[in-house]
N, C-alpha and C positions, 0 to 999 in steps of 0.2 A: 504494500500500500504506500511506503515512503518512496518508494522507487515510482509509484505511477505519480504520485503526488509533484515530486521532482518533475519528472519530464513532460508532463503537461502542464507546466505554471506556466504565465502567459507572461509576457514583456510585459515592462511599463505604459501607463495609456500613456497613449497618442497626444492627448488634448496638454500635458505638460510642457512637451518640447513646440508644439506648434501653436498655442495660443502666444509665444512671445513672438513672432512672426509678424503676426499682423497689426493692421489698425487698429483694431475693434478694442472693447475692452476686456482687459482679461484679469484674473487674480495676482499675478505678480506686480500689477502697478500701483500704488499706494490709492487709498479711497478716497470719493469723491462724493460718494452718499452718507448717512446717517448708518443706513439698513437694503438690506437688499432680501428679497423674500424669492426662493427659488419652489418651483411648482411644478413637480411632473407629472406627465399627463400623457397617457394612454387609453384612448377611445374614451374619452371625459365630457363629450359634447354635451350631457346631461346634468352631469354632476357639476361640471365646474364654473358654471354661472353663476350658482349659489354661495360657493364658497368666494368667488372673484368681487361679487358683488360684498360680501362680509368684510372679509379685507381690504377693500379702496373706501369702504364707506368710514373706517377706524381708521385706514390710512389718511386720509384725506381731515380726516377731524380732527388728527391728532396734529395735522401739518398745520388747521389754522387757529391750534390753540400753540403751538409753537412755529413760529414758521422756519427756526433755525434750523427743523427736523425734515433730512430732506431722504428721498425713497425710491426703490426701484421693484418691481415685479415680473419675474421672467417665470414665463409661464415657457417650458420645455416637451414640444409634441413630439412622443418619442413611436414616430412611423406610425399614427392612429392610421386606423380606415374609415372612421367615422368625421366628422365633422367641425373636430376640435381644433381645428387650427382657425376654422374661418371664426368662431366664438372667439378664439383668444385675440383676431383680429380685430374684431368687432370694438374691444376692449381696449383695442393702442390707437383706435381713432376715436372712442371718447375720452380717453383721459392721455392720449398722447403719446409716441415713440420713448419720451426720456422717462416717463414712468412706467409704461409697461410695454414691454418688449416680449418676441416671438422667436423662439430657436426650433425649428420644425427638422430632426432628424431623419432622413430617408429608409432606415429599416430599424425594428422596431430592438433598441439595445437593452431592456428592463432598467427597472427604477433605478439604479444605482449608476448606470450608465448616464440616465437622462438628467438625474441630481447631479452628477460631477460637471457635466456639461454646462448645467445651469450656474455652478460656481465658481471655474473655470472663467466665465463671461462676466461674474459680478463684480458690481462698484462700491459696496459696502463692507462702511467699517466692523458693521455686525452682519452677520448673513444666516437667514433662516430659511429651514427645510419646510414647507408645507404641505399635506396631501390635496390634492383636488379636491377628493372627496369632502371637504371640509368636517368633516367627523370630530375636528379639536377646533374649539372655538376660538377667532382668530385673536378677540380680547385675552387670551390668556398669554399671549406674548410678553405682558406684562408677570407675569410669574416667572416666565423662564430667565424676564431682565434681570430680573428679581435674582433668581440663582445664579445669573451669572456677576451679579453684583456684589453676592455676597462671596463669592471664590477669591476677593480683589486681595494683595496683589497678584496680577495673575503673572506667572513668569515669562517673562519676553514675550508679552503681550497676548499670552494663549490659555485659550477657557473654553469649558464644552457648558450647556446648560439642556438640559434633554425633558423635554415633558414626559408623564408619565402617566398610564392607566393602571398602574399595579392594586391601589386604593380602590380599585374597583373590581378586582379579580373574583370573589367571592359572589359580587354580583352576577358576572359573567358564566362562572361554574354553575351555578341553579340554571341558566338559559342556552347550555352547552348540553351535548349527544357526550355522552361517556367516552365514546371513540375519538372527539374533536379534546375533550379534557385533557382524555391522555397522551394524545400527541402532544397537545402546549406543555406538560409538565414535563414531557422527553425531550421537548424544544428547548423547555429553561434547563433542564439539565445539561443538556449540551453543552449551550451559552457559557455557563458557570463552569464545566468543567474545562471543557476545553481553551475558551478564550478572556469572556469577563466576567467578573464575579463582584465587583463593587455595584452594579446598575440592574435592577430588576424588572426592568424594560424595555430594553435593549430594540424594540420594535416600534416604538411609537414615532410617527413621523414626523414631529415636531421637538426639529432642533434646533439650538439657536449656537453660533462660532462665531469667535472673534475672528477676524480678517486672516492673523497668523496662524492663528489654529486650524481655519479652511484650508491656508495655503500646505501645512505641514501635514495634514491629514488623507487628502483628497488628493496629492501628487505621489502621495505613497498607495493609493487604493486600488488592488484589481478587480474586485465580485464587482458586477457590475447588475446580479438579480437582486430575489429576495432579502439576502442575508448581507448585503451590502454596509447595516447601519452596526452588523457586529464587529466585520472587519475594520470600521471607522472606529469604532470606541477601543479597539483592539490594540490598535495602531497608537493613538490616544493615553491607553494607560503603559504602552513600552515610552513612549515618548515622553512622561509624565506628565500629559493636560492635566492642570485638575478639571472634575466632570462633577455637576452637579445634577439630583434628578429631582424634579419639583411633579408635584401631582398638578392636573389640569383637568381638565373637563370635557369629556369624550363619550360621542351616539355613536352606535353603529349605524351607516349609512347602507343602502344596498347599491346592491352592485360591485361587490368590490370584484377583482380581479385573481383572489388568489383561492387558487383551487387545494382544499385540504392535506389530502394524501401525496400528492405529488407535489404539494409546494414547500410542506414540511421534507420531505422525502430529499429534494433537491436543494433546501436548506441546511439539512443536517449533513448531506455530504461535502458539503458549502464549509463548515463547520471545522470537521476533521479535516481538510485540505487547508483552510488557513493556516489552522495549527501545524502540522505538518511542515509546510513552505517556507514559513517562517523557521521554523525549527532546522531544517533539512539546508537552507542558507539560498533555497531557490528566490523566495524573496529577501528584500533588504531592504532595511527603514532609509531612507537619505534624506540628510536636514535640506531644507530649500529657502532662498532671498529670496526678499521684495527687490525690485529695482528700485 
């Protein structure tokens, strides 16, 4: 298993060496926003109006109770079939190109692909993970500033602050199939044994990273599916972030996209290959500048 682990670990992404290439903006140039809010989105034509609408409406009121608070929203369509790229359009011609911007990838790389990408591009000094689905309400941004507030000082400028639905687990087990219980609890055992063990929700898709912590994290990162937000915390606690997890406020939404058996299945191999890779010397942490 270490021997297949070895030789099928993948290069470093792509998107570190070639985003300092171009014009555009990318993560290694020092920040020019307050906040940058990254959103990926796969076949989300339905869901993400809801949630887009949630967040520009707090963004925008919180801009004209402060106007020095300034914001970006990249909304990442990661190869839909559906119709989510013309909604997210819809969205940069009312409130504008410099606040909400469109990264439309052509085949479809899972969340962890389309979140790097979104980060990769961003201008903020704080940069947060949001799902479409809006399932975490986006007023809770304030909790997580909150945790990352309180991590201060953070070292060379680097802090994780993770929402969390753990405070709610026991709710979720009464409204769970026995079958779905006991995969999550072979899921957190995974997590904990093999990768991280300080964070008890390692899944929840609202996170919020200082600028270096983005850069230092996300330029080391290969899962590019499901299990993308372990190998970040992963990467995080070798590096020493501190990482804070604060509880937030989360519905289940339908529709989501992840199919039970197979998504836990493909996670937990997700799991034992980070560890692995890392251990085995296939992967390697490398510190990275700002310009």
């Amino acid at each position: 298993i270490c021997i297949i682990a070895h030789v099928t670990a993948k290069t470093m992404p792509h998107e570190d060496a070639e985003c300092r290439k171009g014009s555009a903006p990318n993560l290694h140039d020092p920040a020019t926003r307050e906040l940058s809010v990254v959103v990926p989105s796969y076949n989300e034509e339905n869901r993400l109006p809801l949630m887009m609408d949630e967040a520009l409406d707090y963004l925008e009121k919180r801009q004209k109770q402060d106007p020095s608070f300034t914001y970006e929203v990249i909304v990442v369509n990661d190869g839909s079939k559906d119709q989510t790229a013309k909604v997210a359009k819809e969205y940069c011609k009312k409130y504008g190109s410099d606040k909400v911007r469109l990264i439309s990838l052509e085949k479809n790389r899972g969340k962890g692909g389309a979140v790097r990408t979104g980060v990769f591009s961003s201008r903020g000094k704080k940069i947060l993970m949001a799902d479409a689905d809006g399932a975490t309400k986006f007023a809770d941004i304030e909790k997580v500033e909150e945790g990352l507030k309180n991590l201060q000082p953070w070292p060379e400028g680097m802090a994780i602050s993770c929402g969390s639905r753990a405070h709610l687990e026991k709710d979720s087990i009464a409204k769970r199939s026995y079958f779905r219980t006991l995969l999550m609890y072979g899921f957190h055992f995974l997590v904990w044994f093999l990768c991280v063990k300080e964070i008890r929700d390692t899944q929840c898709g609202f996170k919020l990273l200082t600028r270096q912590a983005a850069l230092q994290t996300f330029s080391n990162l290969h899962i590019e599916r499901w299990a993308f937000d372990v190998e970040l915390l992963y990467i995080a606690q070798r590096l020493k972030i501190p990482i804070a997890e604060v509880a937030v406020n989360w519905t289940e939404i339908e529709g989501s996209k992840l199919v039970p058996f197979w998504s836990w299945l493909q996670m937990g191999r997700d799991l034992l290959f980070i560890r692995l890779r890392y251990m085995t010397g296939a992967w390697k942490l490398e510190a990275k500048k700002c310009n």
